[in-house]
C-alpha angles and dihedrals in degrees: 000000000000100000090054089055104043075050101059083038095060089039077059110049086036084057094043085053099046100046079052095054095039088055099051087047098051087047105055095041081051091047117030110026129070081243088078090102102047095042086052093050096046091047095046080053093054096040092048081041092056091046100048087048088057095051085045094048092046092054109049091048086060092049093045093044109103120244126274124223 
């Protein structure tokens, strides 16, 4: 049981570091390069693109659910 927990532990603590990393990164590409545009837009594109895929998802589970009486 130990082991399953040091190793969520360590899945943790590897996941904390990398969204830090990932977010200084972003920023600075978004802030201080000539890439800030594109990168907003991009992200602006992937953000609007989850979001349609839900409400798709969501619909066509509710075309595809059977009918209730």
């Amino acid at each position: 049981m130990k082991g399953i927990k040091r190793t969520g532990k360590a899945g943790g603590f590897v996941l904390l570091i990398v969204s830090v990393i990932a977010f200084v990164t972003y920023t600075y590409l978004l802030m201080a390069t000539e890439l800030g545009t594109v990168i907003l837009k991009l992200t602006v594109l992937g953000a609007v693109a989850i979001l349609l895929a839900v409400f798709g998802w969501i619909g066509y589970t509710i075309i595809t659910a059977p009918q209730s009486e």
